[in-house]
C-alpha positions, 0 to 999 in steps of 0.5 A: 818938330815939337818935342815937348808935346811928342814927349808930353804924349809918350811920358809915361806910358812909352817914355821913363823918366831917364828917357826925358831926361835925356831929352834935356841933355840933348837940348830937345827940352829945356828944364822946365819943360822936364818938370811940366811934363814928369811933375818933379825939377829936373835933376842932373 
């Protein structure tokens, strides 16, 4: 599964920014993939 782009899809109208944060601390996501999908770094 691609995460990134089923996350990318859903982000923002399904999906908040916790919940793709909680993407990377599951390792679906790295960092980066966090920023290019909500626009801002990722913050712990």
């Amino acid at each position: 599964m691609d995460w990134f782009k089923m996350i990318k899809g859903f982000y923002p109208k399904f999906w908040t920014k916790d919940m793709v944060a909680d993407a990377v601390v599951c390792e679906k996501i790295t960092k980066d993939e966090y920023a290019q999908i909500t626009g801002e770094p990722y913050q712990v």
